[in-house]
N, C-alpha and C positions, 0 to 999 in steps of 0.2 A: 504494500500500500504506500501511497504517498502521502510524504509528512502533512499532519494536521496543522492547524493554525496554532501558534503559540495562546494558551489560556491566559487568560483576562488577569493582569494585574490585579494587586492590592488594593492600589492607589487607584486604577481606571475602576475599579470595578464601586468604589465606592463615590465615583463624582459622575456615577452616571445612574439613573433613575434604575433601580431594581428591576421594578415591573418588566419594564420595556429590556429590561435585560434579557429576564426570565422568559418572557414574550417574545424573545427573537431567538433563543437557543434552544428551545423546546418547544414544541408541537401539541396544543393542546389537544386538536383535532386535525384531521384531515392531513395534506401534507409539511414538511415542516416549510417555515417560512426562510430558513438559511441553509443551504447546503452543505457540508465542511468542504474546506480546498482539499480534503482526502479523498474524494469523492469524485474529483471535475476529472476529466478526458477517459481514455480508453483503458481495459487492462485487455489481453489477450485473453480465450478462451479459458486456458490452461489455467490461469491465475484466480479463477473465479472460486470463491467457498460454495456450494449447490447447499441450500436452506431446504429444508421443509418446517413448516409452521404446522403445530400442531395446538389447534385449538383456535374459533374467529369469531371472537365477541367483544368486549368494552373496550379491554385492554389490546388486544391485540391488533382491533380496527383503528382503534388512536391515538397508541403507545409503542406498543411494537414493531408491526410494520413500518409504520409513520418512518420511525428515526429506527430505522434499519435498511430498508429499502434505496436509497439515493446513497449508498454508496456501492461503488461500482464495482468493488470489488464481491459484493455480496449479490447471489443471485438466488432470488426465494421461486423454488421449481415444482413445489408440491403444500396442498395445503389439506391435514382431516379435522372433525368433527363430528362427533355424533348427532348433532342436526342438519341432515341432508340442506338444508335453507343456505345456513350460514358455511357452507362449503361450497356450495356456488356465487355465494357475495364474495368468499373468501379471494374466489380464483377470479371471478370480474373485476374484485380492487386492486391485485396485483398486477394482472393483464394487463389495466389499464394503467395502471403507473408506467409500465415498460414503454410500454405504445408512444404515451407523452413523453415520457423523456429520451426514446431512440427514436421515434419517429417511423417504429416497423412494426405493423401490427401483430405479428407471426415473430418478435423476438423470444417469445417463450411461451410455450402452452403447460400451462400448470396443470399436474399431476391430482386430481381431486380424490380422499381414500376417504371411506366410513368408519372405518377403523386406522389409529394412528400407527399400530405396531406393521403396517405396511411401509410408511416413511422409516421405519426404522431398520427394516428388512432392506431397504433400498441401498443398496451399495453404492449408486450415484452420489449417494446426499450424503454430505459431509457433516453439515451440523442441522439440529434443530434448535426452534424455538418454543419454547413451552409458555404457554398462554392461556392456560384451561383453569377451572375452578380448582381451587387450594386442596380439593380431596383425588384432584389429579394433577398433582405435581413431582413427587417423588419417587411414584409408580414409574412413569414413562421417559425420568429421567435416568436410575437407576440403570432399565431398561436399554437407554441410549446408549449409555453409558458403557454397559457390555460390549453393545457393537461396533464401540469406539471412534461415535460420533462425539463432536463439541455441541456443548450446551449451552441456552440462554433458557433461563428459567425463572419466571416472577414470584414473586415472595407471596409467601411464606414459604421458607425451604421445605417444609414438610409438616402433618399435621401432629408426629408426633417424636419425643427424641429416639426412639429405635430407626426410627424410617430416615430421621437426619444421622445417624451416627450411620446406616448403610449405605445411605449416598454418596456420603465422605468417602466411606472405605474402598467402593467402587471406583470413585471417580481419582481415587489418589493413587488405585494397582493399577488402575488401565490408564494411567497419562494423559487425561481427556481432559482439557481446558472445559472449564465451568463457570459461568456467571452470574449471580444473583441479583434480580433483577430492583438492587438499592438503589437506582438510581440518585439519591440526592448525593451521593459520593461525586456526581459531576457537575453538583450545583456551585460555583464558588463560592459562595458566602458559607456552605458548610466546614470545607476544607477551609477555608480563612480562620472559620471559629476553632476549630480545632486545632489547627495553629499556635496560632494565638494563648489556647489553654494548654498545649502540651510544652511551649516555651516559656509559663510561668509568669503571664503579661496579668494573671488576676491571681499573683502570688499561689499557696495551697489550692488545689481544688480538692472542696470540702463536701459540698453537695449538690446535684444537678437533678433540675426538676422538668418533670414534661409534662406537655400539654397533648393528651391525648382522649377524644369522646369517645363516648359509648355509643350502643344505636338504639333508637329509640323501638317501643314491644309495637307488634302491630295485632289486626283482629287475625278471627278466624277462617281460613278460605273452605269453599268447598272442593271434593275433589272435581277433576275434569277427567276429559276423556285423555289420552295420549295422542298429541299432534303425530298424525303420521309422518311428518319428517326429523320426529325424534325420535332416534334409538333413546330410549328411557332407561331400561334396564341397562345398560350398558352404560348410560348417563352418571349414576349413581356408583357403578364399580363396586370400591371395597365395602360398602357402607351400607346401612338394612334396606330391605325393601320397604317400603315405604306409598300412600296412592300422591300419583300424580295434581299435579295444582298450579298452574301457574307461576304464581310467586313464590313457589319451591324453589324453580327454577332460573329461566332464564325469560325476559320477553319476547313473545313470539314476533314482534313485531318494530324491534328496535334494537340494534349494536350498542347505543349508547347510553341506556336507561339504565340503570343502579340494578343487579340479577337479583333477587330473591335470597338466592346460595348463601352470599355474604350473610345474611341474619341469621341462619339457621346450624346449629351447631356439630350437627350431623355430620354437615361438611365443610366447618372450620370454627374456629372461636371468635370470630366478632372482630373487633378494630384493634382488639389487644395483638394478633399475630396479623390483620389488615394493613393498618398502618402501623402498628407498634414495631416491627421490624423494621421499616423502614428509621426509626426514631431512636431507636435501641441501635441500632450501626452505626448512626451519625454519632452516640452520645458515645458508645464505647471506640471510638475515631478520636475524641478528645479527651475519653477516659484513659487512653492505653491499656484498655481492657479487650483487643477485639477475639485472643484467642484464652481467653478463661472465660468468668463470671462472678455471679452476687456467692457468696456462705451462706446467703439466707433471705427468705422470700416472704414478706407477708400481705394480704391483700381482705378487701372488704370490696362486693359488690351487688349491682342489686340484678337480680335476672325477671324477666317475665314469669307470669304465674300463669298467661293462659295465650293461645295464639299461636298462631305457626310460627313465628319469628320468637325463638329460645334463646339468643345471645344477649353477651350480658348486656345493661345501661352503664349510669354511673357508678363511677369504683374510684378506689383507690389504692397503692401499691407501694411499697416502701423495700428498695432492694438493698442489704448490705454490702460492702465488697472485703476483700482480705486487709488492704491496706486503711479500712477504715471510712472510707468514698459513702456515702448516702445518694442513692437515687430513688427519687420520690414521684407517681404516674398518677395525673389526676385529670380528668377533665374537666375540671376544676381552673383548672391554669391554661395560660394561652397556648394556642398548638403552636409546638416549637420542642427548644430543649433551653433551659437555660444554666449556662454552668454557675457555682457559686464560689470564688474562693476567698484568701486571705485577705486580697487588696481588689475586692471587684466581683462587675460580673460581666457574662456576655450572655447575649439572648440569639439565638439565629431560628430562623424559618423558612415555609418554602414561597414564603414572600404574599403576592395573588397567584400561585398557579396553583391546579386543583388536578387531579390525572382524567376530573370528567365532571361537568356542572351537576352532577348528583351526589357528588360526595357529602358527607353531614359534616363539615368544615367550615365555619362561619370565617369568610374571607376579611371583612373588617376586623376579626380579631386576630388577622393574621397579617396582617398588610406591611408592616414593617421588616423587612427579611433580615436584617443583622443591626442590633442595638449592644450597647455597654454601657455601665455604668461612668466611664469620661469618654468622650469624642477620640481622645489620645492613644485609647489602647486600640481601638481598629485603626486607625495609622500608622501603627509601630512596625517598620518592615522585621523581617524574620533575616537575619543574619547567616550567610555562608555557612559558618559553621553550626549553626544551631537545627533545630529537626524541622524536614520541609517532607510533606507526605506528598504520595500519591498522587498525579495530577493531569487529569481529563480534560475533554470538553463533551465529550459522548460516552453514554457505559454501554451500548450496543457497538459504537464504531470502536470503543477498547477492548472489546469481546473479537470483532473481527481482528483486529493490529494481533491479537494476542495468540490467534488460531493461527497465524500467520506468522510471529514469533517464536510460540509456545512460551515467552515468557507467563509469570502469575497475573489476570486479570485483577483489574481495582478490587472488586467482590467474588474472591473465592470461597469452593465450598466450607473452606472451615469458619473463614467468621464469617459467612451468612449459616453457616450450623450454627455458630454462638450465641450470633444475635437473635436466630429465630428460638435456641432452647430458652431465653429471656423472658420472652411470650409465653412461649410454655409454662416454663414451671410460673408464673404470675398468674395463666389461667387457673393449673391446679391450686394454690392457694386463693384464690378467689371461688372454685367448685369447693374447698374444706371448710375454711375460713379461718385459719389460722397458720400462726408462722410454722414453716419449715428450715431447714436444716438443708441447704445445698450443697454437694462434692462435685467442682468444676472439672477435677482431676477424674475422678470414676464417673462423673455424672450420672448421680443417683441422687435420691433422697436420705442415701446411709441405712439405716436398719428402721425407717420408717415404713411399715410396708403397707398404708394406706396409699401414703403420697406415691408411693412405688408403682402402683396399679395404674397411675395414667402415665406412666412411661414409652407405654403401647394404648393401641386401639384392637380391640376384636375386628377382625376380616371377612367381611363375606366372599366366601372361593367360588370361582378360582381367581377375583379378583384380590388386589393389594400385593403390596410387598414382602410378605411374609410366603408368597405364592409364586416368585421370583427364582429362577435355576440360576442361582451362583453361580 
């Protein structure tokens, strides 16, 4: 690939309007508005990565392809889904991307399967991208993973830590570049804040608080019939049978609407592993926490008593660390993270961007993407010798550089395993309600063998990963 554009200073990045920052480097919808200079002229055939996307709904329609697509080194040739609907949008939205941007309508005829484990069988296709509901993410990555495809995979790493510590293990004997789909690791203002707090500019850092909601319970649906162009059972995979309902689901009748799935806990925990990974990466980024954890978890939340939608609402979460750090999750507090230390604090967030106008993120309490307690500490350049992280402008285009390298991606599998067992065990003390006892080192609960039991999930076969030929 060709070199990307140098990332946004310190100084530029703070004397220029956030929004319109944020606004021009990522793609809320549709396609993005800036291309990178990694992206512009031709590569040969030979140099192309062959993509299959596997999964074409919220995310994937305005996230993932979006800002993976224009660059040109990546060529997405296959796209499944178990709703026959959204596998022919899938392969119309790509076509059409190709067409505009080569100007040949026959530059690729995308491969459309009902089942994904056929892009994975494809020896053509070098990587996927994982883009399905949270209780099919570590199934079909693990799965990749074997056949020694590269991965892009959206968070949450997995729904529970057995299924994240198999991923790991998979994808660290087969050599297989893996990315976790953190994206705020390429927002600069996060990497600034963390910065900033790992070079000691707000003295001690003592404790860092996040602002993260809950969702809110909703009524009760009736069952429906099954859309004939959803494979349903199939839909649901590892997880009980269950009747049919729309807002179990997905919309039958829009990419972009908020899926049902997210509220329901069957097949995920709520905004604590929704967004909370994403939130827990950034914070253990400036915690220099990203390959351990908390010793100890405690949490108070409130869940619905009646409704389809079972995930939790408001909560609150209080995580210890070894060297004494407090991390405190409320939603209660503005959505962001704010570190606290000796001499300060800094606040950073993802500004106005939102991954889709349905998220429950109140954007005026979020408007501000990087504050401090003085003006002086986000000016303080980071000195040659002192620690400078990681540094992007795309986590899709550093996913491609990297398959292309083999160097380690921004978000590899072990700290998006870290960050996502974060979520984790904060769901399970929030299901107890009381504190536990975490082992980052064995990751377990210790000789608690309540909290032990949601280590795993029960499998419906022959779906899940427990179901997987090593």
């Amino acid at each position: 690939m060709k070199k990307e554009p140098k990332t946004i200073t310190r100084r530029k990045f703070l004397d220029t309007s956030v929004k319109a920052t944020l606004l021009s480097t990522v793609a809320i919808s549709g396609f993005p508005t800036i291309i990178p200079a990694s992206v512009i002229g031709k590569n040969p055939p030979s140099d192309k990565i062959n993509i299959g996307q596997i999964g074409f709904g919220r995310i994937g329609s305005s996230h993932d392809l979006p800002e993976t697509l224009p660059y040109d080194v990546a060529r997405v040739v296959a796209v499944a889904d178990w709703d026959s609907n959204r596998v022919a949008k899938g392969k119309a939205y790509i076509e059409n991307f190709y067409t505009k941007k080569t100007g040949s309508p026959g530059y690729v005829n995308v491969k459309t399967y009902a089942d994904y484990h056929e892009i994975i069988a494809d020896k053509s296709i070098d990587a996927v991208i994982i883009s399905t509901p949270d209780h099919w993410h570590a199934q079909p990555a693990i799965e990749a993973a074997l056949a020694g495809k590269d991965i892009y995979v959206q968070k949450p790493t997995s729904l529970t830590i057995k299924e994240g510590q198999m991923l790991r293990d998979v994808v660290n004997r087969k050599k297989v570049i893996l990315q976790v789909g953190t994206q705020q690791r390429a927002m600069p203002q996060f990497r600034i804040a963390a910065e900033l707090v790992r070079n000691g500019r707000i003295g001690k850092l003592e404790t860092i608080k996040i602002g993260l909601p809950g969702d809110p319970a909703g009524p009760v649906y009736p069952e429906m019939p099954v859309p004939a162009n959803l494979n349903y059972h199939e839909w649901l995979g590892s997880t009980p049978e269950v009747f049919y309902t729309e807002n179990r689901v997905h919309p039958q009748n829009s990419l972009s609407d908020r899926p049902g799935w997210l509220r329901c806990e069957q097949f995920g925990a709520g905004m604590i592993t929704g967004w909370g990974q994403h939130h827990f990466d950034s914070a253990a980024w400036g915690m220099d926490t990203e390959l351990t954890g908390p010793i100890s978890i405690e949490a108070v939340a409130d869940f619905p008593k009646h409704g389809l939608w079972d995930v939790h609402g408001d909560f609150m979460a209080k995580a210890v660390y070894e060297n004494g750090m407090v991390m405190l999750t409320s939603g209660g507090y503005p959505n962001g993270i704010r570190y606290e230390g000796t001499e300060g604090w800094i606040f950073v967030t993802r500004g106005a961007y939102t991954a889709s106008a349905s998220d429950p993120v109140s954007i005026q309490r979020s408007a501000k993407a990087l504050d401090a307690s003085d003006p002086k500490i986000l000016t303080s350049e980071i000195k040659d010798n002192e620690i400078h992280l990681y540094k992007i402008d795309n986590q899709h285009g550093n996913w491609l550089d990297c398959i292309k390298s083999r160097k380690e991606p921004i978000s590899p599998v072990e700290k998006g395993h870290r960050a996502c067992t974060v979520c984790l065990i904060t769901h399970t003390a929030m299901k107890l309600g009381r504190k536990l006892t975490w082992d980052p080192k064995a990751e377990n609960f210790g000789k608690d063998a309540e909290a032990n039991k949601f280590l795993s999930r029960p499998q419906r076969a022959p779906y899940g990963t427990d179901n997987i030929k090593m």
